[in-house]
N, C-alpha and C positions, 0 to 999 in steps of 0.2 A: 772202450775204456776198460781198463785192467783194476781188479779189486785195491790195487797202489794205488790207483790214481792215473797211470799211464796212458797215453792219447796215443793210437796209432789209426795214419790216413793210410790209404792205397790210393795210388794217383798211376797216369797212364805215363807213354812214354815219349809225346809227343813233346818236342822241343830241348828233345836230348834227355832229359831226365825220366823222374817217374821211379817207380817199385813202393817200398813199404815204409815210412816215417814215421816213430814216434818224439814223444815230447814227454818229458817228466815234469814241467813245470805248467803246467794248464795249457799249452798250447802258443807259449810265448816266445819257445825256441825247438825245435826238429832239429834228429838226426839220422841222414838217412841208413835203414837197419837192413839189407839185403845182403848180406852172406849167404851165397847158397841158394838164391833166388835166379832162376838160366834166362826169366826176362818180365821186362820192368812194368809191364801193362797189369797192374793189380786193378781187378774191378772189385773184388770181393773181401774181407777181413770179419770174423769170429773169434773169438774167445769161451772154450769149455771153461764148466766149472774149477777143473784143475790150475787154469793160467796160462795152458797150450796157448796157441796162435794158429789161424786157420789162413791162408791166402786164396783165393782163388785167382788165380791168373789167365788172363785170353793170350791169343795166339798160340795156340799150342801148348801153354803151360802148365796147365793142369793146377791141382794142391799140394799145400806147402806148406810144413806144421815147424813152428817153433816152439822148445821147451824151456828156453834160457829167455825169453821176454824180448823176442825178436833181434838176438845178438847171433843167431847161427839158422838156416833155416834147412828141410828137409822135404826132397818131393814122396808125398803120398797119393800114386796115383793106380795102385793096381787096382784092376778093374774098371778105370774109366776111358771108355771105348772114345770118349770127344773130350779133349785137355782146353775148352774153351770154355772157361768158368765161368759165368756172369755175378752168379750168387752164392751166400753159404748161409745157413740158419744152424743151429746148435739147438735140441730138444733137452728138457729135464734131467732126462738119462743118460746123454750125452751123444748120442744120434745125430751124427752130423750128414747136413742136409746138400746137394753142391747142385745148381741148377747153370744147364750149358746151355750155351747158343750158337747157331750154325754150323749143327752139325746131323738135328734130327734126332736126335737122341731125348734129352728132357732134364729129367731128375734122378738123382744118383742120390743114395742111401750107405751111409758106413756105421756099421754097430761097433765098429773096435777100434775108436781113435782113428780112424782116415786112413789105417792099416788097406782097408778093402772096401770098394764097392760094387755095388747094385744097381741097376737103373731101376726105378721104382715110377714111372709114366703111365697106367694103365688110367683112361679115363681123359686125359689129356690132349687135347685138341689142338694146342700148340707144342709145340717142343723148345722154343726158345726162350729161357727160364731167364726173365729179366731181376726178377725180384722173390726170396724168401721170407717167411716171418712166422714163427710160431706165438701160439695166445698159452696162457696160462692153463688153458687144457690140453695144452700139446697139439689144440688142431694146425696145422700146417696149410698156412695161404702162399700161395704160386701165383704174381705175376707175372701174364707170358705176354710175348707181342705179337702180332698176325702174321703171317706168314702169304704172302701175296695177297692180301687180302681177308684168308681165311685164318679162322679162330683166333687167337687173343683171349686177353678179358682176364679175369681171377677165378681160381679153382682152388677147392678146398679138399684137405685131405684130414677124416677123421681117424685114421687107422695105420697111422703110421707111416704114409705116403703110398700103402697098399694098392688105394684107388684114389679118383678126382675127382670131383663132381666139378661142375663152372656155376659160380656164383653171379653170373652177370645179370639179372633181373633190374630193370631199370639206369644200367650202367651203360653208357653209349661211347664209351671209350675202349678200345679194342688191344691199345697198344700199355701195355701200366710197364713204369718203369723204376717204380719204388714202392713199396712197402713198410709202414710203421703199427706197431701195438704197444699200446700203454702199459706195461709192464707192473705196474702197481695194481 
């Protein structure tokens, strides 16, 4: 939801449809907003503090920033070596976060608006970046899913995605596929 009020889903593209929908009336009527979007499997959506748009799209499609409030859209994906987005998080400063899957890669890092990234995975024992979410201290939690079996779990990154530690102490779930923090 956009500082308007504006509601946008990312939906797949299974059954013909799919890409990026917003609503300006609470959620009573969609219009779908993909301009410029090359395919419809949106798993991920963000919004910086400016009012951009973040997409992350799988099968190959990498991110996709709109500046018009999802009436034209743009790929930003230089430097992203795996265009199969799962997640996106957006920090205080505007550090946006793109977490990939199936491709072995991990977590991607952009300090300049989605201009460019980084893979930022060091510490990370999965690479399948299901779920993003930053807390009020900018730490950044990762959940990833196993990989044959191995690794999974949630990892935490105090330093800017720099490194990862795994928070899984007590957590017997391997595969996490969503992420919430109470923002207040």
């Amino acid at each position: 939801i956009n500082s308007n009020g504006d509601i946008f889903a990312g939906t797949d593209f299974i059954g013909g449809g799919g890409g990026v929908y917003r609503s300006t009336d609470k959620g009573e009527n969609w219009v779908e907003v993909n301009q410029g979007v090359i395919t419809t499997d949106v798993r991920a959506l963000a919004i910086n503090a400016s009012g951009e748009i973040f997409a992350g799209l799988y099968f190959g499609g990498g991110v996709f920033r709109s500046t018009d409030n999802g009436d034209t859209w743009t790929p930003v994906d230089n430097g992203l070596t795996c265009t199969n987005v799962w997640s996106l998080a957006i920090n205080a400063d505007g550090d946006i976060f793109a977490g990939s899957a199936g491709c072995g890669t991990g977590v991607y890092r952009s300090t300049d608006d989605g201009d460019h990234w980084t893979l930022v995975n060091n510490g990370l024992t999965s690479t399948d970046i299901a779920a993003l979410a930053i807390d009020q201290d900018s730490h950044i939690f990762a959940g990833t899913r196993s990989q044959f079996g191995v690794g999974g779990g949630i990892f935490l990154s105090i330093d800017n995605g720099a490194t990862w530690t795994e928070q899984n102490s007590g957590f017997t779930a391997i595969d996490v596929n969503s992420l919430a923090i109470d923002s207040s």
